[in-house]
C-alpha positions in Angstrom: 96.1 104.6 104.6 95.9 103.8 100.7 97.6 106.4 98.6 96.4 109.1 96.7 96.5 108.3 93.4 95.8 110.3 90.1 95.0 108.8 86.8 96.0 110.5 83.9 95.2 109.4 80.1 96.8 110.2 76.8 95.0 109.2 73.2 99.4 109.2 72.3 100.0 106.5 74.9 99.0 103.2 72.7 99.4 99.9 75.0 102.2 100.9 78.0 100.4 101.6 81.8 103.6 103.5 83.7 103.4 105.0 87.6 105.7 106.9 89.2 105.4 109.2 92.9 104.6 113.3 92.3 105.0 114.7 95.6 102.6 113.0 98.3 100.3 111.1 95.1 101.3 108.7 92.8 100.6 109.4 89.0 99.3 106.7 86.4 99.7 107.0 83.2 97.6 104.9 80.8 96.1 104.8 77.4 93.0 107.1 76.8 91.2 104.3 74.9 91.1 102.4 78.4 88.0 101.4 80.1 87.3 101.9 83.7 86.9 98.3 84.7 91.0 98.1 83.0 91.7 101.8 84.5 90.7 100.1 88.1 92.6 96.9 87.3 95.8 98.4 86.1 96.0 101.4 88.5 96.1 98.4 91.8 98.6 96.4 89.8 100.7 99.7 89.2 100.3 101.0 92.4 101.7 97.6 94.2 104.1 97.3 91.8 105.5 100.8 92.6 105.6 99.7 95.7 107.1 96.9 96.0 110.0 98.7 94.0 110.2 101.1 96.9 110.1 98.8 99.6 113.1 97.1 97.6 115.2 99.9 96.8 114.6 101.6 99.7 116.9 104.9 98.0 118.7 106.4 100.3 121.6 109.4 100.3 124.4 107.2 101.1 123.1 104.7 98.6 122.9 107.2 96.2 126.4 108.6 97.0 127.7 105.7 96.9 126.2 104.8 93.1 128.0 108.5 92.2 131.2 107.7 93.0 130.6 104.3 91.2 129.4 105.9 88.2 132.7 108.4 88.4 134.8 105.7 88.8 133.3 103.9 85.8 132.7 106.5 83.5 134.5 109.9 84.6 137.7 108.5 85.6 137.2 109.0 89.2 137.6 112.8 88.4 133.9 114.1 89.8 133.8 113.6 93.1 130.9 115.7 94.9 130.6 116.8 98.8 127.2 115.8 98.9 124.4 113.5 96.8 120.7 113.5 98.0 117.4 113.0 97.0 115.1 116.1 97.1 111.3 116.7 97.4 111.3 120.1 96.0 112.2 119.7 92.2 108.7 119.8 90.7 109.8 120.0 87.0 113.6 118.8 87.2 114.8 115.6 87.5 118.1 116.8 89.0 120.2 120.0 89.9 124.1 120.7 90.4 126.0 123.1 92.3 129.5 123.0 91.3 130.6 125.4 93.5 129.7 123.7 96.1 129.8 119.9 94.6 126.2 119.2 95.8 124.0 117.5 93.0 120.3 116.6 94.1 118.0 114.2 92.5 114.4 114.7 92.1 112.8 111.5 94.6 110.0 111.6 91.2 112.8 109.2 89.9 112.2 106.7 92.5 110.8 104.1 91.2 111.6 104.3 87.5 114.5 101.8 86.2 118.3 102.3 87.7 119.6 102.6 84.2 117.6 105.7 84.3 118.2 107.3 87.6 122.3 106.4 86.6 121.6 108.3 83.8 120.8 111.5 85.2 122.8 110.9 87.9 126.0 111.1 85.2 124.8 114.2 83.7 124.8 115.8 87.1 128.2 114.7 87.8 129.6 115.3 84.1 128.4 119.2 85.0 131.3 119.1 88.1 133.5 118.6 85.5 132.2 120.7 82.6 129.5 123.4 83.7 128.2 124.4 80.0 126.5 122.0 78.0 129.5 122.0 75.7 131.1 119.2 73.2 133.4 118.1 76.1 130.5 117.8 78.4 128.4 115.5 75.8 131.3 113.4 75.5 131.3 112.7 79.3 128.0 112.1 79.0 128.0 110.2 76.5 130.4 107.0 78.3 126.9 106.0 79.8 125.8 103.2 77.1 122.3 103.8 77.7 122.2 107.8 77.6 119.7 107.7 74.6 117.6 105.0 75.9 117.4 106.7 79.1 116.7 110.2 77.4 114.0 108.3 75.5 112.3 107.1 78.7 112.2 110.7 80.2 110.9 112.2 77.3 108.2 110.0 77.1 107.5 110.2 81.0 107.6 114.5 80.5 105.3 114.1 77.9 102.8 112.0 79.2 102.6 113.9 81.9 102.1 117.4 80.0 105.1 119.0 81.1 106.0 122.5 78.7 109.8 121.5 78.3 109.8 124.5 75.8 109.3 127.1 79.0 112.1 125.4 81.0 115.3 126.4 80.0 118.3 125.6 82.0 121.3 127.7 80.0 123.7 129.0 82.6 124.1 132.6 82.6 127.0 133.0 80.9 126.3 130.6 78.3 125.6 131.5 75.1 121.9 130.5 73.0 123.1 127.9 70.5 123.6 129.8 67.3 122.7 127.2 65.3 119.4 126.8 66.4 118.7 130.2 67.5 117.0 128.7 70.9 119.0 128.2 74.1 120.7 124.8 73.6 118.7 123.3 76.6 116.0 122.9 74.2 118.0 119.9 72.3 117.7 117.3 74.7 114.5 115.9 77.6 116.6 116.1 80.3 118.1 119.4 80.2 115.1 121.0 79.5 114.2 120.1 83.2 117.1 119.8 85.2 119.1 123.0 86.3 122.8 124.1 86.8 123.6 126.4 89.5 126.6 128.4 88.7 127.0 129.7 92.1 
């Protein structure tokens, strides 16, 4: 059974076609300027190339424990070590969530797909929040070992966009963590990522 796929356009998107999975459909993004005879053309080649990603990776928990405690290793020291690293269904405008009560981090399965230098990234912030909760100086500097953090921010700002996400409505300050008083807005609001990922602090 072929897939369900949705096309959406975007007069900002100038040459790039991009595809990712959004629950049980997979999303195209192309150029509005597009005609349908290229809309059909791309959105085969994008939807085989997806694919045959998938079928490569083939992402699974224990893979993707495994790449955490890697990443620590690299990056953290070793020091964030969580009880349990899965990929979730459920996260419909986050690319990832941690617990660090109870060391769980979860990965939205919309990052399946996209480039590993990616999915490390925001597998590092999860894990930098075991270690530092807040979004504070310390936790930036964790974060901030990854070499390609602001390539990898880049490429989720430009996937949130394209796909109309409101990262002004989705703040993801912890409850007892003050609105940055520089910019008067909770400090979420400064980067892509952290305007849709969340930190439980139970």
């Amino acid at each position: 059974m072929p897939p369900v796929v949705e096309v959406r356009r975007s007069r900002r998107r100038r040459r790039t076609v991009a595809a990712y999975r959004e629950d049980d459909k997979i999303v195209v993004l192309m150029p509005d300027r597009m005609s349908r005879s290229e809309e059909k053309q791309w959105v085969a080649e994008m939807v085989e190339r997806l694919e045959r990603q998938e079928r490569r990776r083939k992402p699974t928990d224990s893979k993707l424990a495994g790449r955490a405690r890697e990443l620590s290793r690299r990056y953290l020291d070793g020091d964030a070590r969580p009880r349990s690293v899965r990929w979730v269904d459920n996260q419909k405008s986050r690319w990832g969530s941690c617990t660090p009560a109870d060391g769980t981090i979860r990965l939205s399965s919309r990052l399946q797909g996209m480039p590993s230098w990616v999915i490390d990234y925001v597998l590092l912030h999860e894990l930098a929040h075991l270690l530092e909760h807040g979004h504070s100086a310390r936790f930036w500097e964790l974060v901030g070992r990854y070499p390609k953090t602001e390539r990898a921010r880049g490429f989720l700002e430009g996937v949130a966009s394209a796909a109309g996400l409101d990262l002004s409505d989705m703040n993801d300050t912890v409850d007892d963590e003050p609105a940055d008083p520089v910019a008067g807005v909770p400090e979420s609001r400064e980067d892509p990522l952290l305007a849709i990922d969340r930190l439980d602090p139970r």
